[in-house]
VMD Tcl script that draws the C-alpha trace (Angstrom):
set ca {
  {17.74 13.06 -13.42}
  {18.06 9.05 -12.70}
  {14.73 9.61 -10.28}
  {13.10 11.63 -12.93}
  {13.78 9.12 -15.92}
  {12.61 6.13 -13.35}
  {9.74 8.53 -12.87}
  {8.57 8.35 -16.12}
  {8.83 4.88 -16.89}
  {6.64 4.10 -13.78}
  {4.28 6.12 -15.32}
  {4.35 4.83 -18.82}
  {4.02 1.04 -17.27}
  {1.23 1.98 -15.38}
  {-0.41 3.74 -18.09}
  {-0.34 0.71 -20.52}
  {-0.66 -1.79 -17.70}
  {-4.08 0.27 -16.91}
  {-5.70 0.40 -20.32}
  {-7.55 -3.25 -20.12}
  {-11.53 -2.61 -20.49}
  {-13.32 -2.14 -17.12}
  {-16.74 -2.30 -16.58}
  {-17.92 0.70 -14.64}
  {-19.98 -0.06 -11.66}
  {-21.83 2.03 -8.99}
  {-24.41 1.95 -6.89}
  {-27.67 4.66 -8.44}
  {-27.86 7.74 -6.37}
  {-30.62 7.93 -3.77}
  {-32.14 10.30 -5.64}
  {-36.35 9.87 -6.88}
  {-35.76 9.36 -10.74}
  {-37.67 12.13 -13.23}
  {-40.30 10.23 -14.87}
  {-40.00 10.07 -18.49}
  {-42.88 10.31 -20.91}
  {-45.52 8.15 -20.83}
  {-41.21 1.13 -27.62}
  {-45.25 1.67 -27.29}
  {-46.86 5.04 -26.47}
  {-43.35 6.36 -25.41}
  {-41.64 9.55 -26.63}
  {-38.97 9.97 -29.15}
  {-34.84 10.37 -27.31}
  {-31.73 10.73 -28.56}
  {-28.92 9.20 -28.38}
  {-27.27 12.28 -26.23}
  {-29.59 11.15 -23.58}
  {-28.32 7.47 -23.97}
  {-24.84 7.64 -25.40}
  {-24.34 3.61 -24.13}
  {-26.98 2.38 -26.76}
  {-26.29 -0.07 -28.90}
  {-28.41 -1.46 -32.20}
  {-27.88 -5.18 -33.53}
  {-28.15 -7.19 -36.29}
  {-28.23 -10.48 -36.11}
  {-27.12 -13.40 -38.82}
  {-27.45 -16.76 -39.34}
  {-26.40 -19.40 -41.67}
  {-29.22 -21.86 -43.22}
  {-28.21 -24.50 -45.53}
  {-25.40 -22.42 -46.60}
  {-26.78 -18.95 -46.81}
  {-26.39 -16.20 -44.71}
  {-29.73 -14.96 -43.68}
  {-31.00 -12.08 -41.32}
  {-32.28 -13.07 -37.91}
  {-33.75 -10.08 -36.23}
  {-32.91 -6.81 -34.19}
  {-32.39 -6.04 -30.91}
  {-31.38 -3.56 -28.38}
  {-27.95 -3.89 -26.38}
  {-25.79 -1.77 -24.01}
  {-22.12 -0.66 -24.41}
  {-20.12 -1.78 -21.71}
  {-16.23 -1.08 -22.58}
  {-15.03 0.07 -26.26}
  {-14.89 -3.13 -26.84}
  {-18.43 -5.07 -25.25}
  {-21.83 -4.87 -25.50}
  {-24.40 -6.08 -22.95}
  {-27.58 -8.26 -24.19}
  {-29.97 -10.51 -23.61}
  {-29.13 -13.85 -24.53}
  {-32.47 -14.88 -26.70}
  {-31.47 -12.42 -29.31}
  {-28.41 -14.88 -30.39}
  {-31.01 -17.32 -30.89}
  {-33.67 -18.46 -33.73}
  {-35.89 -21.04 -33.81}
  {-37.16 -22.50 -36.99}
  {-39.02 -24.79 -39.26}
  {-36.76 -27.09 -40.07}
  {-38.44 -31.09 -41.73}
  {-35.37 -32.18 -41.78}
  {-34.79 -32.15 -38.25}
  {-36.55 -35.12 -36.17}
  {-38.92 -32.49 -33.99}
  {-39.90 -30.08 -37.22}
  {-37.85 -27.25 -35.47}
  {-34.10 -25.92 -35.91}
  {-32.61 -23.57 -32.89}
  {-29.82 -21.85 -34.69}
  {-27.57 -19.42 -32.89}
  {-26.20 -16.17 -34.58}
  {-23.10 -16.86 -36.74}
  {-22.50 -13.31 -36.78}
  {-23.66 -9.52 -34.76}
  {-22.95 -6.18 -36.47}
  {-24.09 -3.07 -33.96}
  {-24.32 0.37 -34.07}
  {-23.54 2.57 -31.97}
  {-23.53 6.76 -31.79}
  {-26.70 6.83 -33.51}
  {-30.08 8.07 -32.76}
  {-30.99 6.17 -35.74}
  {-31.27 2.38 -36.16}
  {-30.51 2.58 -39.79}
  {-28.02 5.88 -40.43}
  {-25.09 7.64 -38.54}
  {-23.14 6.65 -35.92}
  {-20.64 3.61 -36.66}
  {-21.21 -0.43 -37.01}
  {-18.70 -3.00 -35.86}
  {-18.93 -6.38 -36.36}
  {-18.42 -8.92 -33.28}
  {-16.01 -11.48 -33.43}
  {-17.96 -13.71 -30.54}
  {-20.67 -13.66 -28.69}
  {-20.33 -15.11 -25.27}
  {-23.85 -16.41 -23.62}
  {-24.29 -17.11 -19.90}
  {-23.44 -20.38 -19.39}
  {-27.02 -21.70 -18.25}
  {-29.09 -20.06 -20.15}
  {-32.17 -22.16 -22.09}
  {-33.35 -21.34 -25.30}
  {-37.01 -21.40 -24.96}
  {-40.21 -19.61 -26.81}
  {-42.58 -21.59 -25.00}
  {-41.84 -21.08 -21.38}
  {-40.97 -17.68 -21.13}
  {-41.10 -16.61 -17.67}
  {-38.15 -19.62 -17.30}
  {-35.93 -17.26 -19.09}
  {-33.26 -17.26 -15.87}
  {-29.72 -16.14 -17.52}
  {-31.25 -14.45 -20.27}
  {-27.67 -12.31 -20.84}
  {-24.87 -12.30 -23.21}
  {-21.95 -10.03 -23.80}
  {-20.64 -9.39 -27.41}
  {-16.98 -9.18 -27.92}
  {-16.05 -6.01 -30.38}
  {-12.38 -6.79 -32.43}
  {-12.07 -3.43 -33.10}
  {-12.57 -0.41 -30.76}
  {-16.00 1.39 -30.94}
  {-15.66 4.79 -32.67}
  {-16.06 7.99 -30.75}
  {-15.53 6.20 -27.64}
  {-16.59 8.98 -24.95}
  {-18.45 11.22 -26.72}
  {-21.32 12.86 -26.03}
  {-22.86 9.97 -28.56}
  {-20.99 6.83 -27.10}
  {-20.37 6.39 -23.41}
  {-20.09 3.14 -21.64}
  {-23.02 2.24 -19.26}
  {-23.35 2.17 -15.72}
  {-24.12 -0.93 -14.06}
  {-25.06 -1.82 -10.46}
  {-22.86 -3.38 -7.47}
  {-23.79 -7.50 -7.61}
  {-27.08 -7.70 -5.28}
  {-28.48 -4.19 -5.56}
  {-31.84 -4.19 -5.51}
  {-34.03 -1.73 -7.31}
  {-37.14 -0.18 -4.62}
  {-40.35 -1.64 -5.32}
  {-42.85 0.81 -7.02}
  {-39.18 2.99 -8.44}
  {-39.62 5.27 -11.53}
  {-37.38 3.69 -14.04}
  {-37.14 3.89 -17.78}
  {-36.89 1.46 -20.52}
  {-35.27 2.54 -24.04}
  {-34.97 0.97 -27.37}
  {-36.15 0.80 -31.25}
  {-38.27 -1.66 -30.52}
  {-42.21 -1.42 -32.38}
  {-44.69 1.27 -31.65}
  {-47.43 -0.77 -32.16}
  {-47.48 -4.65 -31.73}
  {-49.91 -5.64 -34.37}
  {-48.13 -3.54 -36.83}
  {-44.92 -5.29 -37.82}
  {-44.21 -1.84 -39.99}
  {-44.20 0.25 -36.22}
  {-40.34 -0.19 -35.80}
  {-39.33 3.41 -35.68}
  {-36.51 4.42 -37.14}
  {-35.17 6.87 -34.41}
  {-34.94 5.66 -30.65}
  {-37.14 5.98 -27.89}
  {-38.24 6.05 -24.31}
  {-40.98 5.17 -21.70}
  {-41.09 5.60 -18.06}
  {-42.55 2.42 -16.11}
  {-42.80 1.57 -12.39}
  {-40.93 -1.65 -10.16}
  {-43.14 -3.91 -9.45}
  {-42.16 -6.23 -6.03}
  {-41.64 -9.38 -6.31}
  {-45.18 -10.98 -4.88}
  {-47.22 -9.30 -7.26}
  {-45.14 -9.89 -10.41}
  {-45.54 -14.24 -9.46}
  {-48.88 -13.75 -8.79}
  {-49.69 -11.63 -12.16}
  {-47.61 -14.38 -13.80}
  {-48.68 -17.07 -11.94}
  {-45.48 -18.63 -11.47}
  {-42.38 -18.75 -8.55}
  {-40.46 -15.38 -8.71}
  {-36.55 -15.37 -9.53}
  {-34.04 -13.12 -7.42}
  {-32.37 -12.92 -11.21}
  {-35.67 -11.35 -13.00}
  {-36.57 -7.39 -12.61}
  {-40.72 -6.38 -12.84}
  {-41.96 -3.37 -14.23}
  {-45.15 -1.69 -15.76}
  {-48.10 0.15 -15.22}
  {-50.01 -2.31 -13.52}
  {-53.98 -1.39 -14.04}
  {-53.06 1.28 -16.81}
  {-51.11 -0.17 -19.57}
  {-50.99 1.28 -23.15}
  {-47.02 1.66 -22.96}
  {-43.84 -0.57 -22.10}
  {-41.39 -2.46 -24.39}
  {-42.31 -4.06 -27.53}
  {-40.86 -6.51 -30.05}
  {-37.31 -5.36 -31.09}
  {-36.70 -3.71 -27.74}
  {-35.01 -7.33 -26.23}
  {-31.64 -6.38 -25.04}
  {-31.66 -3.26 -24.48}
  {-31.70 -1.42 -20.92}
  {-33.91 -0.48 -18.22}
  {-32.55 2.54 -16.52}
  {-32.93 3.69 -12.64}
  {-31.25 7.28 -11.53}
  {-28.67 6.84 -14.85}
  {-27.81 2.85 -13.80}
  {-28.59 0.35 -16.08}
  {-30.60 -1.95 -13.84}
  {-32.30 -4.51 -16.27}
  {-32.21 -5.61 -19.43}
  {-35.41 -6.20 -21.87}
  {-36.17 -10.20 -21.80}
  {-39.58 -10.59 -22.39}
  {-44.00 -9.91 -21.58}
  {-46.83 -11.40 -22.47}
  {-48.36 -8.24 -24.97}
  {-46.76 -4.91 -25.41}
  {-48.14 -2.38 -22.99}
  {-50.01 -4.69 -20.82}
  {-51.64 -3.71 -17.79}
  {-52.28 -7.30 -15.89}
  {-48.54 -8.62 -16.78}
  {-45.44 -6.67 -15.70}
  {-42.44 -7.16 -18.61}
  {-39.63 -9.13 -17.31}
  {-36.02 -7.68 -17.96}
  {-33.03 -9.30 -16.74}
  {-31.88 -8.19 -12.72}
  {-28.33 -6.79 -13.97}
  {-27.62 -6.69 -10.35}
  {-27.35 -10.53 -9.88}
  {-25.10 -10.97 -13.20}
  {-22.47 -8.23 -12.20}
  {-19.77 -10.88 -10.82}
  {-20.32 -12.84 -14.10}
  {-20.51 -9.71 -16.48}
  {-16.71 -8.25 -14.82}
  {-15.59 -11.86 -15.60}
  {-16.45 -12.12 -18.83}
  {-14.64 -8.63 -19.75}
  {-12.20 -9.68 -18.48}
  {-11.65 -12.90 -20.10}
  {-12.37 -11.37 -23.33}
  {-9.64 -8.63 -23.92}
  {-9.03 -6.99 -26.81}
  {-5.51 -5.47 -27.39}
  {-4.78 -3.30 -30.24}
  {-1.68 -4.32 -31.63}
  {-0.56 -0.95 -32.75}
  {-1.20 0.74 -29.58}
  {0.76 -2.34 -28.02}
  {3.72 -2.15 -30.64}
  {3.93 2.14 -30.03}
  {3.93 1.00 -26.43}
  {6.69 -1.34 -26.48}
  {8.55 1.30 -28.50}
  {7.75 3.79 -26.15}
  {9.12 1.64 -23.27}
  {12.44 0.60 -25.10}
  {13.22 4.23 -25.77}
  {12.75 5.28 -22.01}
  {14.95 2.40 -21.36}
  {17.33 3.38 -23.32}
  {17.83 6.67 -21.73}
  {17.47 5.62 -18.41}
  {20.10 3.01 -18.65}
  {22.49 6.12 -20.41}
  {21.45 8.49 -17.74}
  {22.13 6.47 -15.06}
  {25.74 5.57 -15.90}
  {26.38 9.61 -15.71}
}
mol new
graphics top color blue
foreach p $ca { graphics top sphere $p radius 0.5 }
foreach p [lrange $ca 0 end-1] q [lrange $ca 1 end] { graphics top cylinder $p $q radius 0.2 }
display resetview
């Protein structure tokens, strides 16, 4: 009875001890992905299909008043982080009271959605209480192919709902240094606009498009600029018409069910001379785990039923093993 009663304590400790948020990591299968449907010119998803999808809004104050920033795409990591890129916590602005005309503000506040094919309905939104950004990331909207570090990670202070569902899963991200085959089918998902012309082309429900890798060399060249182990090229070099849009920053690229890149930035939506640029997950891995785990959330009342929990067995064990 003593070993029993030990037994189960063991197993109690290790359950609670065990329950800290882990990003899940794993190399993609070697396995030629399907190529989705040739977000511009790509085809309407659900959320089934990408249960670690995330929707944000961001916030900022001006002069007092709370004012919406924009929208953007983002990945569930844990129940309790999200994966972005780290220009959608920015704004810049007219501002003539500053000395150079122009304001950067950073969001004072993130509310996402997740479990929701819909940017605008279902699911359920939590609010963030802090957004951490990679530490050497530059705001820029001038230079944009110097967008190294373009990541953040939102911190959740409540527990997504429906965590592991067939609506809300956490993402799968890459070992640190995978690299993604030049020329791979991948595919790049988010609400982003349909048309980018038409500022009304946000759709409301989320979608896909299938793009190809594109190596290193060519990507500079296109760009005509040094390449960056941290950035990730795709498109449909020569063909255009479809690829990520305004609205789509943040959100993931996807290779055999791995989320390999995240949406940073391209010249025009759906063009066929310059690949888009997402962030290389793959090279932000080490710093991603870290940041998880610096940011834990612990639910008090789980911890208090624990605690009880723990006392009780105690309790009995210490009776038990007096007999």
């Amino acid at each position: 009875m003593v070993f029993s009663m030990k037994l189960v304590i063991m197993t109690v400790l290790f359950y609670y001890g065990s329950c800290e948020d882990k990003v899940t990591v794993r190399e993609p299968p070697a396995l030629p992905a399907t190529p989705a449907n040739r977000i511009v010119r790509g085809q309407p998803t659900t959320v089934r299909s990408y249960p670690y999808m995330a929707y944000l809004r961001s916030f900022y104050m001006m002069h007092g008043q709370r004012q919406l920033g924009g929208f953007c795409g983002g990945v569930i990591l844990t129940q309790h982080h999200v994966l972005t890129a780290a220009h959608c916590l920015f704004r810049k602005i007219n501002d003539t009271t500053a000395v150079t005309g122009t304001t950067i503000l950073r969001a004072s506040e993130v509310v996402i959605r997740v479990g929701s094919t819909y940017n605008d309905r279902g699911g359920s939104e939590h609010a963030t209480s802090k957004t951490v950004v990679h530490e050497d990331y530059k705001y820029s909207k001038i230079r944009r192919f110097e967008k190294d570090n373009d990541v953040a990670v939102l911190v959740l202070s409540t527990s997504v709902s429906n965590y592991r569902s067939s609506s809300v899963q956490p993402a799968v991200i890459p070992p640190g240094g995978y690299v993604v085959p030049d020329n791979a089918s991948v595919v790049a998902v988010g609400w982003g606009r349909t048309d980018m012309n038409c500022i009304k082309s946000n759709p409301l429900g989320l979608r896909h498009v299938g793009l190809r890798t594109v190596d290193r060399d060519t990507c500079a060249a296109r760009w005509g600029a040094p390449g960056s182990d941290t950035m990730l090229c795709a498109g449909l070099l020569g063909v255009g018409g479809a690829g990520t849009c305004k609205g789509d920053s943040g959100g993931p690229l996807v290779y055999n069910g791995v989320v390999v890149g995240v949406t940073s930035f391209g010249m025009t939506c759906g063009d066929s001379l310059y690949p888009h640029m997402f962030t290389r997950v793959s090279s932000y891995t080490a710093w991603i785990n870290n940041t998880v785990r610096q940011n834990q959330v612990h639910n008090s009342a789980a911890a208090a039923d624990a605690n009880s929990s723990l006392m009780l067995l105690t309790s009995i064990w210490i009776i038990y093993s007096k007999n």
